[in-house]
C-alpha positions in Angstrom: 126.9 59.2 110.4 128.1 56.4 112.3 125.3 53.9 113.5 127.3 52.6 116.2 125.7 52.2 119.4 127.8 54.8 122.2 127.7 53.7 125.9 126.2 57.1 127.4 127.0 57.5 131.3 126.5 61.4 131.2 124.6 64.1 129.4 126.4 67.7 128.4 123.2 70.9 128.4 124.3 72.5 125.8 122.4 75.7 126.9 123.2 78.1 123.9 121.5 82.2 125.1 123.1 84.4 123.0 126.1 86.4 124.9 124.0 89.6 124.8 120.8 88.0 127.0 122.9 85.8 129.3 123.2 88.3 131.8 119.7 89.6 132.0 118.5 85.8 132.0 120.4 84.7 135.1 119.3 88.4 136.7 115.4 87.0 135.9 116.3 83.3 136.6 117.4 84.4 140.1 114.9 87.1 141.5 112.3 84.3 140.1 113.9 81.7 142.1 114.4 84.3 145.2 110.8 85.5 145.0 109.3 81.5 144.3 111.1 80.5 148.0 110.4 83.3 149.9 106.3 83.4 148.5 106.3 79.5 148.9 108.2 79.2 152.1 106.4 82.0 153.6 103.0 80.6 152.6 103.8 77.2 153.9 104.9 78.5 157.3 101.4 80.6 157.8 99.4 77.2 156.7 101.2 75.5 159.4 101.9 77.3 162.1 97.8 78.5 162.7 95.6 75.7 164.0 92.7 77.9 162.2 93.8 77.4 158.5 94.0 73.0 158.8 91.0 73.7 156.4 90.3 71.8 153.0 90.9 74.9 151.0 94.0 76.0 152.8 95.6 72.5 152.7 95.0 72.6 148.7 96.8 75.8 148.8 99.7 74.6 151.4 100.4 71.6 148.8 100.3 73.7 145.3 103.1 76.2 147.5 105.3 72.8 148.0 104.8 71.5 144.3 105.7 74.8 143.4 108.6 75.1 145.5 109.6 71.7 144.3 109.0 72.3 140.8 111.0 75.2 140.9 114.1 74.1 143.1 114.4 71.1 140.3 114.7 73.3 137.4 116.5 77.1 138.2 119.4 76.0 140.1 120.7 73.5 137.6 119.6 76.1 134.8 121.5 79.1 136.8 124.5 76.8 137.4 124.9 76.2 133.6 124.9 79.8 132.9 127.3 80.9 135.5 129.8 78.2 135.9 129.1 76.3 132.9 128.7 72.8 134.3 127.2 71.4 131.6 127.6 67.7 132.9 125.2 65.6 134.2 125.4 61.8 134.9 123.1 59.5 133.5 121.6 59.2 136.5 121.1 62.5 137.8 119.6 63.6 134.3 116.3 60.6 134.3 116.0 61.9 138.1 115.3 65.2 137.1 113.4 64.3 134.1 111.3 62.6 136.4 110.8 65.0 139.1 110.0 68.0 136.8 107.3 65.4 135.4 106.1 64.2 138.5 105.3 67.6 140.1 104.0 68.7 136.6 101.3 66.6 136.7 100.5 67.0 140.6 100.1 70.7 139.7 97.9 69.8 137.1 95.6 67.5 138.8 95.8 69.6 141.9 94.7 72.8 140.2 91.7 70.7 138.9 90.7 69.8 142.4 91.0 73.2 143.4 88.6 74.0 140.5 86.3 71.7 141.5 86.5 72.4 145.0 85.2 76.0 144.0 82.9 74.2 141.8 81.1 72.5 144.7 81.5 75.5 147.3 80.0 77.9 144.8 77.4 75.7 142.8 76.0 73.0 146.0 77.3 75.2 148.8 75.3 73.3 151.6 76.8 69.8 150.6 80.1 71.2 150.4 81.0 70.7 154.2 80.3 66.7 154.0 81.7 66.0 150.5 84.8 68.2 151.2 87.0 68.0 154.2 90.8 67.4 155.1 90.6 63.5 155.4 89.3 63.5 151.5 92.1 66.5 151.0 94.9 64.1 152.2 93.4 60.7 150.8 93.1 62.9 147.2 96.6 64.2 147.4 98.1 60.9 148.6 96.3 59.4 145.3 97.6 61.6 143.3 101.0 61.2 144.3 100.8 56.7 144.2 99.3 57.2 140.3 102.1 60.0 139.3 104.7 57.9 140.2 102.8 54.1 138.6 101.6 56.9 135.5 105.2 57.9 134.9 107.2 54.8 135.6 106.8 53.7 131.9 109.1 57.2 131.0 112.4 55.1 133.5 112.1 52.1 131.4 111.9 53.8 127.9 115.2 55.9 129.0 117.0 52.5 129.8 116.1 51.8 126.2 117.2 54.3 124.4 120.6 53.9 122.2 122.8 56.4 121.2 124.6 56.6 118.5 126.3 59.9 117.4 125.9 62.5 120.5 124.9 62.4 124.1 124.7 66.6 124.1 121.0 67.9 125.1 120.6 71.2 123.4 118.8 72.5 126.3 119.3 74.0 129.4 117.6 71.0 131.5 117.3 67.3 131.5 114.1 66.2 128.8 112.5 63.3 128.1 111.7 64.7 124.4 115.2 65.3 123.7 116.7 62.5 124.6 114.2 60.3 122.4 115.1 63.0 119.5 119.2 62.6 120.3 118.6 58.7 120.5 118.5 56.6 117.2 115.6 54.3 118.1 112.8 55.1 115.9 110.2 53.1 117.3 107.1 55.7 117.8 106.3 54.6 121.3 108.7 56.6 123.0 107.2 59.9 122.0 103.2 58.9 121.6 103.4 57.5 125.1 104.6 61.1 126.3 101.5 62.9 123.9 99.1 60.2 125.7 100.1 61.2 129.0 100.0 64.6 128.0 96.2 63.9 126.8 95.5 62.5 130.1 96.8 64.5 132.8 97.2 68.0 130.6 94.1 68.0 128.5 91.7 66.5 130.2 92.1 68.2 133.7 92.1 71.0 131.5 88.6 70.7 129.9 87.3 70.1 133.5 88.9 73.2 135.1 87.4 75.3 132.3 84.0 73.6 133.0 84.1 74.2 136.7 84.8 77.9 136.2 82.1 78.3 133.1 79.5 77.0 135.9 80.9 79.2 138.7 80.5 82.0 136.2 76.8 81.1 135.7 76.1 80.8 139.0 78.0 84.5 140.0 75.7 85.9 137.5 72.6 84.7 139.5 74.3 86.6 142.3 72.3 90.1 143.1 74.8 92.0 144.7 77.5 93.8 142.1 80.2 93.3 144.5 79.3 89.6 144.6 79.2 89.1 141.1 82.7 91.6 141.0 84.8 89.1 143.7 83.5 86.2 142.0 84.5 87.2 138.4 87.5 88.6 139.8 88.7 85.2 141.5 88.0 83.3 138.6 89.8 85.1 135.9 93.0 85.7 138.5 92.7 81.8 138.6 92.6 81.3 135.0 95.3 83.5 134.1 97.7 80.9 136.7 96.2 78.2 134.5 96.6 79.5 131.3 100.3 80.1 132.2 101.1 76.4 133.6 98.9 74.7 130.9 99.4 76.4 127.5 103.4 75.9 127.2 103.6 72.8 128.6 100.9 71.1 126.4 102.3 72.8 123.5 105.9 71.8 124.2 105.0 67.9 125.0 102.0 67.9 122.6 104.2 68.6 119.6 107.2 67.2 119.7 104.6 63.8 120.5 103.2 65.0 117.0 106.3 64.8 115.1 106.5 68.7 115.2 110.3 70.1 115.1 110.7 73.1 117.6 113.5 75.8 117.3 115.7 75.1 120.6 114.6 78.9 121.9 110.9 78.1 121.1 111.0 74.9 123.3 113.6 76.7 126.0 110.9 78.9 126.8 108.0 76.8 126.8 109.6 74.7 129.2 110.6 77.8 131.4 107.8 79.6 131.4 105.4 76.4 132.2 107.7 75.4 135.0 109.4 78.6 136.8 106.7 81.5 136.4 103.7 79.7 138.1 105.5 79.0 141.1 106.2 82.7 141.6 102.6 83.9 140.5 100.7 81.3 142.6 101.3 82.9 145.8 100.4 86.0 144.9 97.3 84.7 142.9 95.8 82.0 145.5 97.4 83.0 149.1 98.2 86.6 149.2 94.9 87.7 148.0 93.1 85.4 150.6 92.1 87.6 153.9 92.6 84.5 156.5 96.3 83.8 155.0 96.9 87.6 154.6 96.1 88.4 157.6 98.6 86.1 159.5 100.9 86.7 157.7 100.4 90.5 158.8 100.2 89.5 162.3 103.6 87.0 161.8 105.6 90.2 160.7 104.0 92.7 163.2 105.2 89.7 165.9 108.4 89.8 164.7 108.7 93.5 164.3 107.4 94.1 168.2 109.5 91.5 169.2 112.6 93.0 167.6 111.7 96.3 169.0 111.7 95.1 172.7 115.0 93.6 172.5 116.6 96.9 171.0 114.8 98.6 174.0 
């Protein structure tokens, strides 16, 4: 192979599904996509349209729907325009931007889930302090933070990319612009690129991680202290409906960026699906998990449909 340095201005996704799955995975990739927006959107539209829900809990739950909504809009669309009109082309540009954004609102899921935890933490465990430690000016200032350090945490990732040389292929074998990939398709071999990616990973992956898991373990304690069954049911209930959202946002994603960092080859379909299944599932599970199980926002959104079903009925009468 030739070590000569190519100028690379564009990426080709070389998104290989065999011919027999292509179908059934742009069928998936849609509804996914269809029911993310309407869940998110929908949620979003409840949160701000009623004065009574510009609580701390229900702005966490107003910010995951956007991060979700984003997170998904980033990924599917490109993904489902690869499959169906095979453009495969992305400029150089456009590929780092999406890179970025899929990283960026990885992370504020991540650390947002972990205030969420710990939000629980405190309403469940020091319920009479929870009213002065949380409320929306700390919800804002926390989400505002989160959003400055993402972007300082991740600027490192824009400067590696401007780095990078290639020298035999600018072709991605996936169906979405990665960091990983592009370090793997470069020919630098300096082991900075990929441990800066596993010590981010440690950071805003792991450790939120550990934390959620500890805030739900002490939840848990404190349910079973809880005399009433039903009590001790809702609680449990809550908590393992949680996890589950957690388990499927944190598992692939820490194993996808974890091990490439570690010098682990993945198969192309192993990775693929990491990837997808970190990035596209949550954001259609999360309403469903935290919003439409959650009386106050169910019941609006009852009432916002019955309003629009009276309303429709007087103007056909």
């Amino acid at each position: 192979m030739s070590n000569t340095t190519i100028t690379v201005t564009e990426f080709v996704l070389h998104c290989v599904i065999n011919a027999d799955q292509k179908s059934a995975t742009i069928s998936i990739l849609t509804l996914i996509y269809l029911l993310s927006l309407f869940g998110n959107l929908l949620v979003i539209a409840v949160i701000v349209m009623n004065s009574q829900l510009h609580a701390p809990m229900y702005l966490y739950i107003g910010t995951l729907a956007v991060i979700d909504l984003a997170n998904s809009s980033v990924l599917i669309p490109k993904m489902l325009s690869v499959l169906l009109l095979d453009s495969s082309v992305v400029p150089f540009g456009a590929c780092v931007l999406q890179m970025f954004v899929v990283f960026h609102v990885e992370e504020m899921e991540s650390l947002l889930l972990l205030f969420m935890a710990l939000d629980r933490y405190i309403a469940v465990v020091y319920p009479l302090r929870y009213p002065s430690v949380i409320t929306n000016k700390t919800v804002w200032t926390g989400i505002i933070a989160l959003n400055i350090f993402g972007i300082i945490f991740k600027s490192p990732y824009i400067f590696f990319t401007t780095e990078l040389s290639f020298c035999h292929s600018n072709i991605l074998p996936y169906c979405f612009c990665d960091y990983a990939t592009m370090v793997h398709v470069a020919c630098n071999e300096d082991p900075k690129y990929l441990m800066y990616l596993s010590a981010a990973c440690l950071t805003t992956g792991v450790l939120p991680l550990i934390l959620i898991l500890f805030s739900y373990s002490r939840i848990a304690l404190a349910a079973l202290k809880i005399s009433s069954v039903e009590g001790k049911r809702k609680v449990f209930s809550t908590c393992l409906t949680h996890l589950l959202v957690v388990g499927l946002f944190y598992i692939p994603l820490m194993l996808s960026y974890i091990l490439p960092g570690a010098g682990v080859k993945l198969s192309t379909e192993s990775y693929n699906t990491m990837v997808i299944v970190g990035n596209v599932v949550p954001p259609m599970m999360n309403p469903l998990i935290y919003s439409f199980r959650n009386k106050e926002i169910k019941s609006n959104i009852q009432r916002l449909f019955t309003k629009k079903h009276d309303a429709l009925s007087e103007k056909q009468s």
